[in-house]
GUPA-93647 format. One line per field, with one value per residue: x, y, z of N, C-alpha, C in turn. Coordinates in pm, whole numbers, plus 50000, padded with zeros to 5 digits. Example, Ala and Ser with C-alpha at 12.3 -4.5 7.8 and 13.67 -1.06 7.14 Angstrom:
<sites>
n_east	[51319;51285]
n_north	[49431;49775]
n_up	[50780;50708]
ca_east	[51230;51367]
ca_north	[49550;49894]
ca_up	[50780;50714]
c_east	[51320;51290]
c_north	[49670;50003]
c_up	[50780;50787]
</sites>
This chain:
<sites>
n_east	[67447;67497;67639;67416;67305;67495;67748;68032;68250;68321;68380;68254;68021;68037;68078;67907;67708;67751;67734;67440;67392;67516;67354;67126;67131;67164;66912;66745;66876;66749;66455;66441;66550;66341;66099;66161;66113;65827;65768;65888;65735;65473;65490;65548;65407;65138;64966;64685;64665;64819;64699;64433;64550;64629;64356;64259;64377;64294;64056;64056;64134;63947;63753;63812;63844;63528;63500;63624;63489;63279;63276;63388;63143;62947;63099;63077;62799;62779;62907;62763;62544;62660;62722;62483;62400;62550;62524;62227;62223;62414;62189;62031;62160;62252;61997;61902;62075;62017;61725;61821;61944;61742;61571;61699;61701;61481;61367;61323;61196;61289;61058;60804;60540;60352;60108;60005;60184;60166;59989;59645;59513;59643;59622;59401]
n_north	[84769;84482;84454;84475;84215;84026;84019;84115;84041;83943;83668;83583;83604;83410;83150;83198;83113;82834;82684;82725;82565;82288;82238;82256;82003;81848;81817;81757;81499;81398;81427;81226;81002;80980;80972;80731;80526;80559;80481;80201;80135;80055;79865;79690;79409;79475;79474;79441;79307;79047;78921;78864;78727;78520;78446;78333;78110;77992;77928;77795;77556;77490;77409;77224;77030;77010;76895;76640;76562;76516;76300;76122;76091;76006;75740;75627;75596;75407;75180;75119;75045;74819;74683;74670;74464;74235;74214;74086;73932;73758;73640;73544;73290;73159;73119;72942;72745;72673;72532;72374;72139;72140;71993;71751;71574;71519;71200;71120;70874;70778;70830;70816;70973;71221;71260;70964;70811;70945;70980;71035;71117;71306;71567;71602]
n_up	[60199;60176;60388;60554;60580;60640;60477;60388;60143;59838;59830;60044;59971;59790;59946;60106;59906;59857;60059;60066;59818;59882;60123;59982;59767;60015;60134;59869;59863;60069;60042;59772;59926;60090;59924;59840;60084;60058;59838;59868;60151;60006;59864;60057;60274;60464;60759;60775;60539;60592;60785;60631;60495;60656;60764;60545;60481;60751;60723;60493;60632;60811;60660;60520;60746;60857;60666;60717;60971;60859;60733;60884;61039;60896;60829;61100;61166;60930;61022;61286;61137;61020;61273;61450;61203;61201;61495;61465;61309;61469;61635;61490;61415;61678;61730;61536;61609;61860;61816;61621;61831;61978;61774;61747;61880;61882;61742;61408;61144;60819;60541;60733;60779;60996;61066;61056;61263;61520;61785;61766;62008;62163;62011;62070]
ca_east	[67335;67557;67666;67309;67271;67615;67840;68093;68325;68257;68447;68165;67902;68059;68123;67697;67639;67822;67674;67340;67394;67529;67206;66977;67196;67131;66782;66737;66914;66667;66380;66443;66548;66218;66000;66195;66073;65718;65755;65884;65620;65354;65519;65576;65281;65040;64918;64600;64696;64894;64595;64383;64644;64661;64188;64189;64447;64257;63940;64049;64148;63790;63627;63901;63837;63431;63473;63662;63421;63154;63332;63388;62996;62923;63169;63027;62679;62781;62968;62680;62462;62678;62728;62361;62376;62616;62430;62102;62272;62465;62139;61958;62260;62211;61829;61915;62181;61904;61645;61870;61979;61600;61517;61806;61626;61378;61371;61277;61225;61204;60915;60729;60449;60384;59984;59990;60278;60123;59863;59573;59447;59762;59619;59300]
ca_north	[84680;84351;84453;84401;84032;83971;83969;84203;84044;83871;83555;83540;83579;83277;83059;83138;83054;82700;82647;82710;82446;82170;82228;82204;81863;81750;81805;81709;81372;81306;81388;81089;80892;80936;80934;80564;80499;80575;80321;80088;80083;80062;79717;79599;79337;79512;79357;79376;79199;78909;78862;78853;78567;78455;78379;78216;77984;77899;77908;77680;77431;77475;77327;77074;76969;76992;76786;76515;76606;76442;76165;76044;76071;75885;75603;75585;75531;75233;75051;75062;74943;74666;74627;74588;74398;74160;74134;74061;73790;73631;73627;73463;73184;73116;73009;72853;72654;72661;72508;72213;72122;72095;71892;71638;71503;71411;71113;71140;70790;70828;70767;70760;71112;71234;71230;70847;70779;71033;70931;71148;71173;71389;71683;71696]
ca_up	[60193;60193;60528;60644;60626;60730;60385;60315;60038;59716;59873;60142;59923;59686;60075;60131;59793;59815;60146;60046;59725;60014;60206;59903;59779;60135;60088;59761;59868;60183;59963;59757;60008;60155;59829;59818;60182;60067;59788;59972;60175;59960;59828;60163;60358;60557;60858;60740;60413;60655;60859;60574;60423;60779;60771;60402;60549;60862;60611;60436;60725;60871;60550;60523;60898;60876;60612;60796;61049;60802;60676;60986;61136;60803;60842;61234;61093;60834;61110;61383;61085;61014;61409;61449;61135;61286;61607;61381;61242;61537;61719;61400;61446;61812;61766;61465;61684;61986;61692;61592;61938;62033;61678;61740;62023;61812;61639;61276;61054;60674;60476;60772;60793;61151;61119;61111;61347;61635;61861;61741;62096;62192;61938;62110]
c_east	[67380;67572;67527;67294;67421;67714;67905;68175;68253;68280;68344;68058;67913;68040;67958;67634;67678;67759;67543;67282;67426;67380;67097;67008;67157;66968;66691;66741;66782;66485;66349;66423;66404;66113;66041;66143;65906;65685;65738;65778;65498;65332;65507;65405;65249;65024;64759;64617;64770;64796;64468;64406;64615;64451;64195;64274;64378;64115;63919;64090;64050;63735;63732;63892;63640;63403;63530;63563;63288;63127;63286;63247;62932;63000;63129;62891;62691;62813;62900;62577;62548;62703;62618;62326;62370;62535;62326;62166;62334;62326;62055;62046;62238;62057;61830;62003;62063;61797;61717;61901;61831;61591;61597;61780;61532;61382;61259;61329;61196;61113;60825;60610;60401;60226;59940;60066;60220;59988;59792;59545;59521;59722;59452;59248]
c_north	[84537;84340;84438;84279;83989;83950;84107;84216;83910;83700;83577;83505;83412;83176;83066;83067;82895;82633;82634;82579;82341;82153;82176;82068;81815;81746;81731;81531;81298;81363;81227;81008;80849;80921;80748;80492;80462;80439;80214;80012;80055;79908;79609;79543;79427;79443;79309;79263;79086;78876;78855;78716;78454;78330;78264;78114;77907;77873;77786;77533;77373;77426;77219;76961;76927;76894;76643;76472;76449;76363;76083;75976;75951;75761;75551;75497;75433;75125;75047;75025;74796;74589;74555;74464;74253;74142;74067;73893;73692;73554;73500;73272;73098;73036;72947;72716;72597;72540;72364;72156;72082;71914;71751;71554;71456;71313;71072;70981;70795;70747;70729;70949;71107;71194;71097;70774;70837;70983;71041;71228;71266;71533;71683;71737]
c_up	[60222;60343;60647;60677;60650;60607;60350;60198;59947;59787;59981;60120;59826;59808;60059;60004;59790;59937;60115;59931;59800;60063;60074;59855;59904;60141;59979;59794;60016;60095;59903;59787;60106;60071;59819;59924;60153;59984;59807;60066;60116;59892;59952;60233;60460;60644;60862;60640;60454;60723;60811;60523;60501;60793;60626;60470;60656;60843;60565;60533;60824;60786;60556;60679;60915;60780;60650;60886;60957;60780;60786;61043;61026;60828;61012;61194;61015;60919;61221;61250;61052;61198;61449;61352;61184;61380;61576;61349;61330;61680;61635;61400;61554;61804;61674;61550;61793;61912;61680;61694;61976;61927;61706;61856;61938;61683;61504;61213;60916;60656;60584;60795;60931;61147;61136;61226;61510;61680;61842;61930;62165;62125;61993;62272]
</sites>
């Protein structure tokens, strides 16, 4: 019966038996080594989970930018109101300047009131 599967002495059967314990140790050992693989990965970054990391990051630099964004259009708007302001005011200057430049031509004496000084017939 031994001589069927290929063993005829005790010393052949002990050699398959020691061989067969090698093989299952080598087995045994890449088991492991690949239940540790599985681990491993399960710790390791995804690429979803980096390009998940990767949006809140560029998330958050889109609200940080729309809000510059806002600032800015606001601080445009204060400084064409004071631009116009400014113009408002250097125009109010000029005819004030225009205004005294006229008056200074005319000669003003105190204590004297214009409706007696003025030739009525001039106002009609």
């Amino acid at each position: 019966m031994l001589r069927d599967v290929g063993v005829e002495s005790e010393l052949e059967i002990q050699g398959r038996v020691r061989q067969f314990r090698e093989a299952a140790e080598r087995i045994a050992t890449e088991i492991t080594a690949q239940r540790q693989l599985a681990v491993a990965d399960r710790t390791t970054e995804h690429a979803a989970d980096r390009l998940k990391i990767q949006a809140r990051g560029l998330s958050e630099q889109i609200a940080s930018l729309d809000e510059a964004i806002s600032e800015l259009i606001h601080a445009k708007d204060r400084d064409s109101r004071h631009l116009h302001e400014i113009e408002t005011l250097s125009l109010k200057f000029r005819r004030s300047q225009s205004a005294r430049a006229v008056l200074s031509g005319v000669g003003f004496r105190p204590g004297v009131s214009l409706p007696q000084d003025v030739d009525q017939s001039l106002f009609h």
